[in-house]
VOMARFI-596563 format. One record per residue (C-alpha): residue number from 1; residue in three letters; x, y, z. Coordinates in steps of 0.5 Angstrom, whole numbers, plus 500, padded with zeros to 3 digits. Last residue first. Layout:
residues N
rec num NUM | residuo ALA | u X | v Y | w Z
...
//
This chain:
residues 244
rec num 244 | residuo UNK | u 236 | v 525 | w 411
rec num 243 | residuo UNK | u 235 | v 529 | w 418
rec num 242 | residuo UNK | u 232 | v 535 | w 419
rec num 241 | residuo UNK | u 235 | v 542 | w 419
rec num 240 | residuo UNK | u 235 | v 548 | w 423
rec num 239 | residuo UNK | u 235 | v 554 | w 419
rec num 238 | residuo UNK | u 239 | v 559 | w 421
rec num 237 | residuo UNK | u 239 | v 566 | w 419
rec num 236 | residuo UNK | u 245 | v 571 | w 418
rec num 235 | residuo UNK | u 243 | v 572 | w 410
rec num 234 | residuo UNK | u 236 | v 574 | w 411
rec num 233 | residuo UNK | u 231 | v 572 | w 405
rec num 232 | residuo UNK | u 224 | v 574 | w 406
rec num 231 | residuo UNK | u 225 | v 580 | w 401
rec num 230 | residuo UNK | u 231 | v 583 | w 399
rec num 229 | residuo UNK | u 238 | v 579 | w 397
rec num 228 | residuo UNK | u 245 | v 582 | w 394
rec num 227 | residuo UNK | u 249 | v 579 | w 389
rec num 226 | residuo UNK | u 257 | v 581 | w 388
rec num 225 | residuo UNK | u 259 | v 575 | w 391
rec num 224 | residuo UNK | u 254 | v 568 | w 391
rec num 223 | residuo UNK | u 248 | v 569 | w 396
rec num 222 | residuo UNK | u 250 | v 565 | w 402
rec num 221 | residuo UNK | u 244 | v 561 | w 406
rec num 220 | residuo UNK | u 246 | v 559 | w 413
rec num 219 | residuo UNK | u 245 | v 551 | w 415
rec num 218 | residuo UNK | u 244 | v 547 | w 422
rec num 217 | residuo UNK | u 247 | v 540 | w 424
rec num 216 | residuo UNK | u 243 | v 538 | w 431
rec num 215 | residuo UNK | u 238 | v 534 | w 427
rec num 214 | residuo UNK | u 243 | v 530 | w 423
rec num 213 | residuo UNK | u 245 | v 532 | w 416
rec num 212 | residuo UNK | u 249 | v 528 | w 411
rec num 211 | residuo UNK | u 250 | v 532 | w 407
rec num 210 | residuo UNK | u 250 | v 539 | w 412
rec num 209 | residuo UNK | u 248 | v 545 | w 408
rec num 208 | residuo UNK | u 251 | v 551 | w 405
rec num 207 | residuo UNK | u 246 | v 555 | w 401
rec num 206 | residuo UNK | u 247 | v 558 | w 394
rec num 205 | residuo UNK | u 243 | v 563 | w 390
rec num 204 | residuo UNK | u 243 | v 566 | w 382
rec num 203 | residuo UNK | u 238 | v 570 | w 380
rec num 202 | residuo UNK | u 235 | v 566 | w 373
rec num 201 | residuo UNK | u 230 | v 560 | w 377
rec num 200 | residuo UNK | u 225 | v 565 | w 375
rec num 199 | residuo UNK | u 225 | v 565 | w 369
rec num 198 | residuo UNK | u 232 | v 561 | w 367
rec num 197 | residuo UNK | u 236 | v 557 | w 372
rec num 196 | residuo UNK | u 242 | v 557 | w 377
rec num 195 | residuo UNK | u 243 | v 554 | w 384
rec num 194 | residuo UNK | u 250 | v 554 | w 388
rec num 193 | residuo UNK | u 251 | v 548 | w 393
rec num 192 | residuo UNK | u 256 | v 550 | w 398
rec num 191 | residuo UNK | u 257 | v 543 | w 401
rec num 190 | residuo UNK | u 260 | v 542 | w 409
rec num 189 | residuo UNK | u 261 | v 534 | w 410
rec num 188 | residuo UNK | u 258 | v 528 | w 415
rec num 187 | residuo UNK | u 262 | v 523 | w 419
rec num 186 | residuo UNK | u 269 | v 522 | w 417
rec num 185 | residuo UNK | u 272 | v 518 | w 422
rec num 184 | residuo UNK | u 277 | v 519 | w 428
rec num 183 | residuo UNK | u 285 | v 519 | w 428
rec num 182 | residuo UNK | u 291 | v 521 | w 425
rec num 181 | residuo UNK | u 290 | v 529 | w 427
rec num 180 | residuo UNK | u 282 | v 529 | w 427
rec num 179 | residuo UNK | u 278 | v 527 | w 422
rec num 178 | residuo UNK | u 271 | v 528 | w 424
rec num 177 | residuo UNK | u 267 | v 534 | w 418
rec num 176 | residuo UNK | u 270 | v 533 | w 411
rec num 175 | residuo UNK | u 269 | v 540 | w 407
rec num 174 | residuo UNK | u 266 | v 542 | w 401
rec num 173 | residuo UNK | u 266 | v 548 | w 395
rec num 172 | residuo UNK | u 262 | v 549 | w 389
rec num 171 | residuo UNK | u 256 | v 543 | w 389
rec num 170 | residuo UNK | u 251 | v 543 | w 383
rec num 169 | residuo UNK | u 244 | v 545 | w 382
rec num 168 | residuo UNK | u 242 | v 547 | w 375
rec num 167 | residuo UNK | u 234 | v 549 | w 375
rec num 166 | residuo UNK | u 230 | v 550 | w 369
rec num 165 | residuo UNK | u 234 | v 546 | w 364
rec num 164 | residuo UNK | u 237 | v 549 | w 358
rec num 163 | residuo UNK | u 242 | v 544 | w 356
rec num 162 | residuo UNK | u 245 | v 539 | w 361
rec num 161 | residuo UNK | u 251 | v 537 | w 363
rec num 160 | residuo UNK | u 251 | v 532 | w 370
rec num 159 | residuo UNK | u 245 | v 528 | w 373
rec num 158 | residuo UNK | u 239 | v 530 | w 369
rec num 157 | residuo UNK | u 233 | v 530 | w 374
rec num 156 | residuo UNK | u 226 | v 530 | w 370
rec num 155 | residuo UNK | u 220 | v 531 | w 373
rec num 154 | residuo UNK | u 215 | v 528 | w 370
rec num 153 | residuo UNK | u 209 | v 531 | w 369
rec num 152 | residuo UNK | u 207 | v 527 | w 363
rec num 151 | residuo UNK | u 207 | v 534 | w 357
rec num 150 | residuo UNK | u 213 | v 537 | w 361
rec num 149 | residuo UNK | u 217 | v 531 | w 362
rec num 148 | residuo UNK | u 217 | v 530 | w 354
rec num 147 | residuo UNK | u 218 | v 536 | w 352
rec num 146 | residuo UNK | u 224 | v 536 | w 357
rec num 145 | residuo UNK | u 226 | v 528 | w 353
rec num 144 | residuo UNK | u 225 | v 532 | w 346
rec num 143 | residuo UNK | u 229 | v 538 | w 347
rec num 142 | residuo UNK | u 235 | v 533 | w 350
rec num 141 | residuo UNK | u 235 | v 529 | w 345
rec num 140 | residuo UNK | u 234 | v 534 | w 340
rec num 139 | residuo UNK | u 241 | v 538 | w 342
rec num 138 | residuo UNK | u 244 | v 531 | w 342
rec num 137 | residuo UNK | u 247 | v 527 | w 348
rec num 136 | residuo UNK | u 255 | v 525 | w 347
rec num 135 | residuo UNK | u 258 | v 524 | w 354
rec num 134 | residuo UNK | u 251 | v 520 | w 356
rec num 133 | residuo UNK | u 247 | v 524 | w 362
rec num 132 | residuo UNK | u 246 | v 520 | w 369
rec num 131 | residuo UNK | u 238 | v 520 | w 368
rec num 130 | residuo UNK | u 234 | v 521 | w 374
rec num 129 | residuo UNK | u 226 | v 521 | w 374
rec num 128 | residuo UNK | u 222 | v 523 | w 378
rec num 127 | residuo UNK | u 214 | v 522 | w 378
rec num 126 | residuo UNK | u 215 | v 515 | w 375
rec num 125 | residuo UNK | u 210 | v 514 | w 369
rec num 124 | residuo UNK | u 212 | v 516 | w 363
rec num 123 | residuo UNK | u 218 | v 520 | w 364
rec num 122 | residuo UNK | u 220 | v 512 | w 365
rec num 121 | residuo UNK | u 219 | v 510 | w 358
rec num 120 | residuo UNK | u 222 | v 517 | w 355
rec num 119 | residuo UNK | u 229 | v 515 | w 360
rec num 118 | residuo UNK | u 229 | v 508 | w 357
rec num 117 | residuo UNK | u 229 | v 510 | w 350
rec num 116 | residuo UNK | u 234 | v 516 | w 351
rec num 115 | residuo UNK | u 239 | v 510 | w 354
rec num 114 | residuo UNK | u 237 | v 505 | w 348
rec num 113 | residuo UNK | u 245 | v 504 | w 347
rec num 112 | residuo UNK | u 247 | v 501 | w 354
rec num 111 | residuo UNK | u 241 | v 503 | w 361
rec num 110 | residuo UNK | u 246 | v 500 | w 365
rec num 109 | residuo UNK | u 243 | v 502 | w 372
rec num 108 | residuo UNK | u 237 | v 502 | w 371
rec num 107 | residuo UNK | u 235 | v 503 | w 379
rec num 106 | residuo UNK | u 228 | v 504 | w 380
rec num 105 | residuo UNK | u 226 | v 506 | w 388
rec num 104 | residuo UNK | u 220 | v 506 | w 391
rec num 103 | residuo UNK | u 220 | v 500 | w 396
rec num 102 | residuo UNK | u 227 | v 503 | w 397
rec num 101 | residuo UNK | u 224 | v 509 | w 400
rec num 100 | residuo UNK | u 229 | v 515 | w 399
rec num 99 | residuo UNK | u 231 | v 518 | w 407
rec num 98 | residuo UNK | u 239 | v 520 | w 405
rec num 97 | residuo UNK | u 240 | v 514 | w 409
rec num 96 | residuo UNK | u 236 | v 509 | w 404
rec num 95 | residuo UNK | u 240 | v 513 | w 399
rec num 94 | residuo UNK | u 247 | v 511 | w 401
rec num 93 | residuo UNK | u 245 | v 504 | w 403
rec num 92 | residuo UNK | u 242 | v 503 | w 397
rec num 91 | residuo UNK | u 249 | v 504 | w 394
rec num 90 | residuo UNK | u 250 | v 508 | w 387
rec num 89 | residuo UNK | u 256 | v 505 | w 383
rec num 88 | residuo UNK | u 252 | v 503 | w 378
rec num 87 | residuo UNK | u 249 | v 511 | w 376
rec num 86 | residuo UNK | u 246 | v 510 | w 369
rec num 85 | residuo UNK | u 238 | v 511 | w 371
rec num 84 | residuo UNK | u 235 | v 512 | w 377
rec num 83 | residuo UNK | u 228 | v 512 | w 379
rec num 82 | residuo UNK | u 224 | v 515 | w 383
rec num 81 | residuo UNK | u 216 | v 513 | w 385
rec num 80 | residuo UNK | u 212 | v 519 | w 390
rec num 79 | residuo UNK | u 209 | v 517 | w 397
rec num 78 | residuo UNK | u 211 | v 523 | w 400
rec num 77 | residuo UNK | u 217 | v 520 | w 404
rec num 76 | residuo UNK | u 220 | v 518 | w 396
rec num 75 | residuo UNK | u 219 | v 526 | w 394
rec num 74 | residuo UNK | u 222 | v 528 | w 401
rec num 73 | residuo UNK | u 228 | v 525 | w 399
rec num 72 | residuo UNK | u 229 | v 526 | w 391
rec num 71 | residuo UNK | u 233 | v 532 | w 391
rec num 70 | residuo UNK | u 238 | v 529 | w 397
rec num 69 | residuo UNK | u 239 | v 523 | w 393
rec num 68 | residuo UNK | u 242 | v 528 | w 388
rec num 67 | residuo UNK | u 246 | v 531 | w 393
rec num 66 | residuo UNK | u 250 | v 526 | w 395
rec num 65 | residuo UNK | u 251 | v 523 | w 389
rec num 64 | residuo UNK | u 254 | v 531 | w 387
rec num 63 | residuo UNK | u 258 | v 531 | w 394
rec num 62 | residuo UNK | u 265 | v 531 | w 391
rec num 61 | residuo UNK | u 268 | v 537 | w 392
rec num 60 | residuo UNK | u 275 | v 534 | w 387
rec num 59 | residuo UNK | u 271 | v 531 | w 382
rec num 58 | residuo UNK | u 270 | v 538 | w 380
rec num 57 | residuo UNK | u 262 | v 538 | w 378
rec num 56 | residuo UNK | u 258 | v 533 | w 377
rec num 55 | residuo UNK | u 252 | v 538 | w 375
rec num 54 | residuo UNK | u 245 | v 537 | w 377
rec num 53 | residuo UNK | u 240 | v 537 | w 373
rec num 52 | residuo UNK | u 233 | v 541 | w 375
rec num 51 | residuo UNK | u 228 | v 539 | w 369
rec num 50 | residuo UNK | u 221 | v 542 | w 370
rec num 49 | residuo UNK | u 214 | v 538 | w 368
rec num 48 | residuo UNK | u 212 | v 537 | w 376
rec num 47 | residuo UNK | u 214 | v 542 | w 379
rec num 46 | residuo UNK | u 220 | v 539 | w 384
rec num 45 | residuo UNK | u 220 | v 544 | w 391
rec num 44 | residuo UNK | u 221 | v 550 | w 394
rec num 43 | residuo UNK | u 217 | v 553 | w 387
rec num 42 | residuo UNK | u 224 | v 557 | w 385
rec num 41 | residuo UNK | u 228 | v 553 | w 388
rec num 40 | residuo UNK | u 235 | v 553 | w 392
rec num 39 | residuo UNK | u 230 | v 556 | w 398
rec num 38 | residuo UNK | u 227 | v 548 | w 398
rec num 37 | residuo UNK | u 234 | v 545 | w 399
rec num 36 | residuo UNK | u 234 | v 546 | w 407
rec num 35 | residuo UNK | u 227 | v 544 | w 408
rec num 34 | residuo UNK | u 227 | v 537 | w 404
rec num 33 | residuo UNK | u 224 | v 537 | w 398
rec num 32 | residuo UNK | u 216 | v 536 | w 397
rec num 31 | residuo UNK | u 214 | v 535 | w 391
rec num 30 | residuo UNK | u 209 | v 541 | w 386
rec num 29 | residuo UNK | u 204 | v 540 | w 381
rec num 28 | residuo UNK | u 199 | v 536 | w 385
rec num 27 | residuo UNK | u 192 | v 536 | w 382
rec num 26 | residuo UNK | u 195 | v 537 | w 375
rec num 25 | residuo UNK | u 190 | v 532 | w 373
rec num 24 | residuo UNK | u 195 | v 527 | w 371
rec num 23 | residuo UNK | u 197 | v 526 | w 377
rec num 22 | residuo UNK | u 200 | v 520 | w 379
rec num 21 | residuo UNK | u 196 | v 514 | w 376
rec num 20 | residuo UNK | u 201 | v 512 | w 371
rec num 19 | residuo UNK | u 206 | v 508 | w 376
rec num 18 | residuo UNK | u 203 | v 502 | w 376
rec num 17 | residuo UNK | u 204 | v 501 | w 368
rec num 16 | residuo UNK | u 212 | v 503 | w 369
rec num 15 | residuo UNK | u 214 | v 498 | w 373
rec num 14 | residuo UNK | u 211 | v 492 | w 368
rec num 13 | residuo UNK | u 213 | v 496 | w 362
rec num 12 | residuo UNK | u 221 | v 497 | w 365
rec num 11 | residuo UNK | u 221 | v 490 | w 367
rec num 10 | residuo UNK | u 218 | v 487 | w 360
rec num 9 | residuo UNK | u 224 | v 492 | w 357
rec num 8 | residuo UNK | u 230 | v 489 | w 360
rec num 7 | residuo UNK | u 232 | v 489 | w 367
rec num 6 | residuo UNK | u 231 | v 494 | w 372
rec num 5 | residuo UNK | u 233 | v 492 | w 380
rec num 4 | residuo UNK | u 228 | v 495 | w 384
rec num 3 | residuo UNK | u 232 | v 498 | w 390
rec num 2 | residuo UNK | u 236 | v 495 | w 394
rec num 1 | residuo UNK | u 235 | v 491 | w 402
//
């Protein structure tokens, strides 16, 4: 079981064509994301127009792969079509386990020297699309791609450095849950996930989660040193998560 496979352009056209109809009246401008991530966002979900990247981070934490199938699946349960482009290394099995409806996932995984050209073709008809960001990726690119989002209602997920983008979720620390001394298996692991942005998205936050969670598993918000927190928020209150 995968992903649609994307190959070429008459591939992509044919992909794109029955994905047009989402929301071009404005209808329905927020996504739904899993309980545990929707604190980290200003709208509790994936505003259509916006850009929220997510940053690789140390190599070390690990957990960014993990968390950018997170981001994507509630939105893939509710109906919405995602796409992947430039990541090869990504596993069906990993995003199915993470909740993503495969019949609703596009990958590209070499998207070769036309990569703004294949993100801009599927901006216009994929609800949520994610792009693994070039090493070299001009200022203008990145403007005329999050324009581009804005003006189809796409929601646009840069995966790694990224300029300007509304939200930036990037996993700060890790921890590997299962291995005992010389024995067990690794089953789920710790992040802290930290989220900084512009507008609203300005005020730092950070959350631990479980990535994968299990129904038994639980997570604790965490404001970032030096910040507090007022309102709704409480810094000692669980949340009971859902299983990805």
């Amino acid at each position: 079981m995968a992903g649609r496979m994307v190959v070429g352009s008459a591939a992509l056209a044919d992909l794109v064509r029955p994905a047009n109809g989402s929301d071009q009246t404005g209808a329905h401008r927020l996504l739904p994301v899993l309980p545990e991530l929707a604190g980290l966002l200003p709208s509790r979900g994936l505003r259509r127009g916006s850009t929220v990247a997510v940053g690789l981070g140390q190599p070390a934490r690990g957990g960014s792969t993990s968390l950018m199938l997170a981001l994507l699946a509630e939105a893939s349960r509710a109906g919405s079509w995602c796409a992947v482009v430039g990541v090869p290394t990504l596993g069906a099995t990993a995003a199915a386990d993470l909740g993503i409806e495969l019949d609703r996932l596009a990958l590209v995984p070499h998207p070769g020297p036309e990569w703004a050209t294949v993100v801009a073709a599927l901006i216009d008809g994929v609800d949520v699309v994610v792009a693994a960001v070039p090493d070299t990726v001009s200022a203008t690119v990145v403007s005329r791609l999050a324009a581009r989002a804005r003006q189809r209602g796409s929601v646009l997920v840069p995966y790694g450095r990224w300029a300007g983008a509304d939200v930036t979720l990037q996993v700060i620390r890790g921890a590997w849950e299962g291995l005992g001394q010389g024995r067990g298996r690794l089953r789920r692991r710790e992040v802290t996930i930290s989220a900084r942005g512009r507008g609203a998205a300005a005020r730092p936050k950070e959350i631990r989660v479980w990535l994968p969670g299990d129904g038994s598993t639980r997570a604790r918000a965490s404001a970032p040193s030096g910040t507090t927190t007022r309102g709704r928020g409480n810094l000692s209150r669980t949340h009971v998560l859902r299983s990805a």
